[in-house]
C-alpha positions as CSV (number, residue, x, y, z in Angstrom):
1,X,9.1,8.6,-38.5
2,X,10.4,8.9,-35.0
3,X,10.2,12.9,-35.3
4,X,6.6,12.5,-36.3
5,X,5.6,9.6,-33.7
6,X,7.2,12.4,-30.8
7,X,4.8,14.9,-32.0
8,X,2.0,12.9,-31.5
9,X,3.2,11.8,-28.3
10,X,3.8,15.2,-27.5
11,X,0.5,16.5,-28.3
12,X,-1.4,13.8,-26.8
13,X,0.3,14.5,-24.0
14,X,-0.8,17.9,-24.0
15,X,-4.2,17.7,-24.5
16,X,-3.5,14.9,-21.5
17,X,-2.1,17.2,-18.6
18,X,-4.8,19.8,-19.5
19,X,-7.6,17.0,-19.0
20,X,-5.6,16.0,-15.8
21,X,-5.4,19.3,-14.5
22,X,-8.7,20.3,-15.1
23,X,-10.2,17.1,-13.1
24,X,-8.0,17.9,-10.1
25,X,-9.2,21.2,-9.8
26,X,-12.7,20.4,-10.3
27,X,-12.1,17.9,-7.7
28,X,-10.9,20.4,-5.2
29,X,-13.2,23.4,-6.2
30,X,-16.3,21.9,-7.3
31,X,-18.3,24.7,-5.1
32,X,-17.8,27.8,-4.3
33,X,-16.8,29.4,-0.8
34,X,-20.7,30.3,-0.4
35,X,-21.9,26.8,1.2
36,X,-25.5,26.2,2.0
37,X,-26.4,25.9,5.7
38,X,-25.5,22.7,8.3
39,X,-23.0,22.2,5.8
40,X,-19.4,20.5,6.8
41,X,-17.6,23.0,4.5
42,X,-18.9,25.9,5.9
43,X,-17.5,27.8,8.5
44,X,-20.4,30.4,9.4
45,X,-22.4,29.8,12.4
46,X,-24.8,27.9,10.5
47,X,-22.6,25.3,9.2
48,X,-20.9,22.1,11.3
49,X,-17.3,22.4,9.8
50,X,-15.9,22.5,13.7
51,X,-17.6,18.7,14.2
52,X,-16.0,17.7,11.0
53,X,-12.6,19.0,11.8
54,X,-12.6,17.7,15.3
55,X,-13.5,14.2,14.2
56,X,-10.7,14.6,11.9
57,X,-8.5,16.0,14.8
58,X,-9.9,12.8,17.0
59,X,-8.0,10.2,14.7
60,X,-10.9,9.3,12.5
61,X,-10.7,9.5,8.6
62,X,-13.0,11.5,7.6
63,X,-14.7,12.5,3.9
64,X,-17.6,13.8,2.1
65,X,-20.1,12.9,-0.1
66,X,-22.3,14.1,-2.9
67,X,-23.7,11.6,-5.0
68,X,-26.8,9.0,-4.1
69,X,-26.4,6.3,-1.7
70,X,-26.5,3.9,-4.6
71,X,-22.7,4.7,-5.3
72,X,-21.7,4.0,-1.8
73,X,-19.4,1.1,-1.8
74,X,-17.2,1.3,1.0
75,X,-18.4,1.1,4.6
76,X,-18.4,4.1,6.8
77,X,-20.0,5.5,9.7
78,X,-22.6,8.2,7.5
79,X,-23.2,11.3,9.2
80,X,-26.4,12.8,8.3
81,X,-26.8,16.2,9.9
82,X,-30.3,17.8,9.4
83,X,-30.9,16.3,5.8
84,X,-33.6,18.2,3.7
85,X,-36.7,15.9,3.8
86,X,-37.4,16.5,0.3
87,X,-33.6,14.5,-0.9
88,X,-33.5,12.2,2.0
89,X,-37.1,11.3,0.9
90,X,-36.6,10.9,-2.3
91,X,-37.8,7.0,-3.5
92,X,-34.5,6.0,-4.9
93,X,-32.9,7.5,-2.0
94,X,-34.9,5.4,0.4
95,X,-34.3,2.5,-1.4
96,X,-30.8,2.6,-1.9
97,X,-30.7,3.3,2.0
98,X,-32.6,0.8,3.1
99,X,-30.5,-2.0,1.3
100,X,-27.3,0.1,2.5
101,X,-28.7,-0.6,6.1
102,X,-29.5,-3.9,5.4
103,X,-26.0,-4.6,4.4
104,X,-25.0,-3.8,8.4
105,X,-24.0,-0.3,7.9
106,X,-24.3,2.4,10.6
107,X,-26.5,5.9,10.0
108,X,-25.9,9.0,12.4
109,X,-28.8,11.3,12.4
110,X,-28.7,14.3,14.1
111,X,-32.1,16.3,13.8
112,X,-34.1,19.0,15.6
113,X,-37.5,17.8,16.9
114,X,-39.3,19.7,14.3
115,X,-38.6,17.4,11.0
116,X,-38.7,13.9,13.0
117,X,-42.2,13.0,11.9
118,X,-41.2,14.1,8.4
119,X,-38.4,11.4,7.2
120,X,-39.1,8.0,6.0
121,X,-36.5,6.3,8.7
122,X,-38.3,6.2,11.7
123,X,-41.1,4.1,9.4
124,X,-38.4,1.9,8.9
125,X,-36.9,1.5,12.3
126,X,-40.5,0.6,13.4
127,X,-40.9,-2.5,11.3
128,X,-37.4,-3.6,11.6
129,X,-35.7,-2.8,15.0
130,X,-34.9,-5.5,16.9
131,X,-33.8,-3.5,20.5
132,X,-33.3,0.1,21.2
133,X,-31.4,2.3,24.0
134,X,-31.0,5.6,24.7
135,X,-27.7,7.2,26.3
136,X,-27.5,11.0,27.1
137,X,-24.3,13.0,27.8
138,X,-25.2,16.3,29.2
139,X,-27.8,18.2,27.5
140,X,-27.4,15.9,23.9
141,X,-29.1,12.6,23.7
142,X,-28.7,9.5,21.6
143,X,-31.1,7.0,21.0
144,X,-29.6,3.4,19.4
145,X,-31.3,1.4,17.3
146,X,-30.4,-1.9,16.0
147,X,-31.9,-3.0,13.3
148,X,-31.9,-6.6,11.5
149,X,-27.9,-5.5,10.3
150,X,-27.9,-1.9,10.4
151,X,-27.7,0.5,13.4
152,X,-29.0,3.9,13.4
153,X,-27.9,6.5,16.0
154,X,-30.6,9.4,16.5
155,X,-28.9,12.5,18.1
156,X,-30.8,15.4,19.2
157,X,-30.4,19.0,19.8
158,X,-28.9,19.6,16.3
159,X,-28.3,23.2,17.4
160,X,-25.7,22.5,19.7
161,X,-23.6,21.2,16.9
162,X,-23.2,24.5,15.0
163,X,-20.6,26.0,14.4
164,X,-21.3,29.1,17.0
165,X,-22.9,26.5,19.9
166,X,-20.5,23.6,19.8
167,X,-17.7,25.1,22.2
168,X,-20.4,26.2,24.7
169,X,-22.6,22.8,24.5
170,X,-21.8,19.0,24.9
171,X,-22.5,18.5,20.9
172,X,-19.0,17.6,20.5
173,X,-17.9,15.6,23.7
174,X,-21.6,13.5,22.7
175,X,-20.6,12.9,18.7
176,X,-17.2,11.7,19.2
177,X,-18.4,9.1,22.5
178,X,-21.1,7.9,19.7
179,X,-17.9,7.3,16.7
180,X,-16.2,5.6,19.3
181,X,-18.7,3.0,20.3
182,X,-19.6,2.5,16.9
183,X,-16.0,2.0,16.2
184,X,-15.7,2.3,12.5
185,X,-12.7,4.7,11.5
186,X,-14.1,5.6,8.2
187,X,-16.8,8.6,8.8
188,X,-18.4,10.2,5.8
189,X,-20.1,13.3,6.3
190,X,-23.1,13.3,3.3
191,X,-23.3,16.5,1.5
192,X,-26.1,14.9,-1.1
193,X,-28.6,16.1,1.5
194,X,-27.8,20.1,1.1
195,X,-28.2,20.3,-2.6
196,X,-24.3,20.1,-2.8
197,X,-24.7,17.1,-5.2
198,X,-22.7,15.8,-8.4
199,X,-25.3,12.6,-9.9
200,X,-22.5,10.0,-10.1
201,X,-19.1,9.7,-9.1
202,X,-16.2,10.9,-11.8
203,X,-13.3,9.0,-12.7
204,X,-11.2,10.7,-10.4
205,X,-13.1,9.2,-7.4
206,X,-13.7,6.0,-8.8
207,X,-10.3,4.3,-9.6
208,X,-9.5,5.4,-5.9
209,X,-6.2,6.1,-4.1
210,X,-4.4,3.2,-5.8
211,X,-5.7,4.0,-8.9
212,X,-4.7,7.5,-8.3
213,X,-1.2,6.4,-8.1
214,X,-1.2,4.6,-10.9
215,X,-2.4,7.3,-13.5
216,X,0.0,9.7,-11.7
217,X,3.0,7.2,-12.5
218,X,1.1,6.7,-16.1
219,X,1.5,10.7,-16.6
220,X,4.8,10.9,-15.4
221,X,6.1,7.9,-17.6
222,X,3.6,9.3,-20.5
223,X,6.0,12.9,-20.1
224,X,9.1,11.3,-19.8
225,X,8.9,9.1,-22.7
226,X,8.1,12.4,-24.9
227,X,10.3,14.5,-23.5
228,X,13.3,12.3,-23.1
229,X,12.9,10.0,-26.2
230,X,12.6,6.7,-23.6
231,X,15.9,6.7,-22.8
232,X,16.9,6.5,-18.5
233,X,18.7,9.2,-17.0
234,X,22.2,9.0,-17.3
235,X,22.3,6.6,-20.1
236,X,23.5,7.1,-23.9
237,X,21.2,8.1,-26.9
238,X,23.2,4.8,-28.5
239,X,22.3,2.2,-25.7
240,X,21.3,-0.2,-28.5
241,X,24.7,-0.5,-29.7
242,X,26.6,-3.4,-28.3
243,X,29.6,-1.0,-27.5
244,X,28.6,0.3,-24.5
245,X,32.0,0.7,-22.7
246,X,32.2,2.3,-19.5
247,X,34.6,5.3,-20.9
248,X,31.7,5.5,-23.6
249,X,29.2,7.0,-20.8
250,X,31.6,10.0,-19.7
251,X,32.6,10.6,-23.5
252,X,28.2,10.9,-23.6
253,X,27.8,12.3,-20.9
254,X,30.3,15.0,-21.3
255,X,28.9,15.5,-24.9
256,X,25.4,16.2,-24.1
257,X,26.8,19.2,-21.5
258,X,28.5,20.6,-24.0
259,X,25.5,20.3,-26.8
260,X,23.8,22.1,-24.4
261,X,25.8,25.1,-23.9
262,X,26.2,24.7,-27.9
263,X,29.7,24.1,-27.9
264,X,28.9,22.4,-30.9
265,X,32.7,21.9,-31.9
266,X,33.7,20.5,-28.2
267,X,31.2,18.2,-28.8
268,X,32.4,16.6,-31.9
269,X,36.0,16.7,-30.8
270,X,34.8,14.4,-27.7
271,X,33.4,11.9,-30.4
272,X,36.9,12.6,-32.8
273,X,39.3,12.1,-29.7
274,X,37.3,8.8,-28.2
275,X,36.9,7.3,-32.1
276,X,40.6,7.6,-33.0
277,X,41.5,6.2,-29.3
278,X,39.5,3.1,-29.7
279,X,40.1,1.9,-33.9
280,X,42.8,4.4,-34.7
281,X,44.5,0.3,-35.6
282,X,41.9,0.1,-38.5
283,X,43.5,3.2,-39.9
284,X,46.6,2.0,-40.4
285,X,46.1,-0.8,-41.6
286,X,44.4,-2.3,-44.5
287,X,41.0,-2.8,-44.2
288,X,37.2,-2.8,-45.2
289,X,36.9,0.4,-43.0
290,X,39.8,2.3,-43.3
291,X,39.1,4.4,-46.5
292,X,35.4,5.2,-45.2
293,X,36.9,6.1,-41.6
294,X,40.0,8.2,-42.9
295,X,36.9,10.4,-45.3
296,X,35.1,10.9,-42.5
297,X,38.0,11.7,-39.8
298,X,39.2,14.1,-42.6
299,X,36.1,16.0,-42.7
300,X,35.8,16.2,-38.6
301,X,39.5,17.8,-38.8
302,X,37.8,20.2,-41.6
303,X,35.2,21.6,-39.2
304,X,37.4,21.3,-35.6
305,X,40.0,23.3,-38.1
306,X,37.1,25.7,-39.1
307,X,36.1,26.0,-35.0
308,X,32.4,26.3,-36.3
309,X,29.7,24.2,-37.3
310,X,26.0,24.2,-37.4
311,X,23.9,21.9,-35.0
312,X,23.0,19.4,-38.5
313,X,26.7,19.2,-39.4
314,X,27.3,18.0,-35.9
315,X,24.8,15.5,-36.1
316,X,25.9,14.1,-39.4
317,X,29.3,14.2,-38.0
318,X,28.0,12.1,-34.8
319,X,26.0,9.6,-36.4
320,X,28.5,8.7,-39.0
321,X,31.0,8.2,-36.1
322,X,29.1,6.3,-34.7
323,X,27.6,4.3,-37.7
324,X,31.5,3.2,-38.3
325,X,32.0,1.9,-35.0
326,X,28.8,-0.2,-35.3
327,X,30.1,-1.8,-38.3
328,X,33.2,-2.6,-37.0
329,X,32.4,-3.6,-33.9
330,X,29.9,-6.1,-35.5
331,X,32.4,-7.1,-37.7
332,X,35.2,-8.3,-34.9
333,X,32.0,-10.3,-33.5
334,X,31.3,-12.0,-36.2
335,X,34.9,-12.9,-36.8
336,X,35.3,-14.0,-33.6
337,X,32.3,-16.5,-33.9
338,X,33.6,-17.2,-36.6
């Protein structure tokens, strides 16, 4: 039963790790090297990876994000670098959005002149902005606006936050003044609006880092438990035996080195020498054990005599050992209760 109960354990366990390991690399290579354009990830001249590094480099905790507003559920600063009009317009984008604003979140949307008239936003800050200011730092302007909870920051010149202008401009000096005011450590840069999209969260990023942990600890348990039987390190295979003496752990200990080099006699001579040691008494005496122990200490002598036996012989030899010294150990407690 238990052999049977491991190799379900073990095969669930298999089919386990390979689910586990497949998720964590989906989660680290869920696209290619080739990124789209104003993307964070990419590191051609088109893409904005330098501002996302250098936030990151500036102290703030920084992420990204592919699936529709409505799974937001933190707080962070999002940073919204020239999102395609056609996804950021989308009708359950805009609504999720809006009531993500309205909760008193913060939006940074950095555009080029020529899509401002295009995206549903500025619509929105028109019925509901309450005041307004604009702050410039060199070349790069940002224009504030608070809304009834939310804020949205409008930066301009999104060129001079490329990767290939942001050393030679004031892009990056401008974007980490604005994350400072706002001051909100968490800063999500949204991927959703480059097509880099997955349409909901998996499980992976839902339990979160906590949850994380936990399956982590679960696996490791989960492997332990099939490799190892459940017993701790260091520990006898006979813990549930009332006899654990502290000379029983080295005779165990010593035992399971030997088993492994298959020293297969060694081993049962450990268990023959430590037996005899501790009831050798009940073998010369009369007694409800002694003919059953002086059988089976006759045929240990037979094998340590032969200097060979076969891994099954040893454990027949082992068990019945220690079998016997159950009995009699249950035996003196009961007669001492008695």
């Amino acid at each position: 039963m238990k052999n049977r109960l491991r190799k379900v354990l073990f095969s669930m366990l298999i089919i386990f790790s390979v689910a586990f390991v497949a998720l964590i690399l989906y989660s680290i290579t869920v696209y290619e090297s080739d990124y789209p354009e104003f993307s964070s990830y990419s590191a051609k001249k088109t893409g904005v990876k330098a501002l996302y590094l250098l936030a990151d480099r500036c102290g703030f905790q920084v992420s990204r994000y592919h699936y529709p507003a409505k799974f937001i559920k933190e707080s962070p600063v999002m940073v919204a670098y020239r999102p395609i009009p056609a996804l950021f317009n989308e009708p359950g984008e805009e609504q999720a959005l809006k009531q993500w604003l309205g909760n008193g979140n913060t939006l940074v949307l950095i555009i080029d002149e020529r899509n401002i008239g295009n995206l549903w936003i500025f619509d929105f800050i028109a019925e509901h902005m309450s005041r307004h200011e604009v702050t410039a730092i060199g070349n790069i302007t940002a224009t504030w606006y608070w809304l009834e909870n939310g804020l949205v920051c409008v930066m301009d010149s999104a060129d001079g936050f490329l990767n290939e202008n942001i050393s030679a401009s004031d892009a990056a000096v401008a974007f980490i003044n604005v994350l400072t005011r706002i001051n909100n450590p968490k800063v999500m840069f949204n991927e959703y609006f480059h097509f880099m999209q997955v349409p909901s969260p998996h499980i992976w990023d839902l339990i979160g880092y906590a949850g994380q942990l936990v399956l982590i600890q679960l696996v490791l348990a989960v492997l332990l438990f099939t490799v190892r039987g459940w017993k701790p390190f260091g520990r006898v295979r006979s813990d549930r035996i009332m006899v654990l003496r502290p000379e029983n752990e080295v005779v165990r200990a010593l035992s399971g080195l030997y088993q492994r080099m298959k020293a297969y006699p060694l081993v049962l001579s450990n268990y023959y020498g430590s037996f005899t040691r501790k009831y050798g008494r009940y073998l010369s005496m009369n007694s409800a054990y002694r003919d059953k122990a002086l059988r089976l200490l006759a045929e240990c002598e037979y094998y340590l005599r032969k200097g060979e036996l076969s891994r099954n012989e040893l454990r027949k030899m082992v068990l019945g050992l220690e079998k016997l010294e159950h009995e009699i150990n249950k035996s003196s407690q009961i007669m001492r209760k008695g």
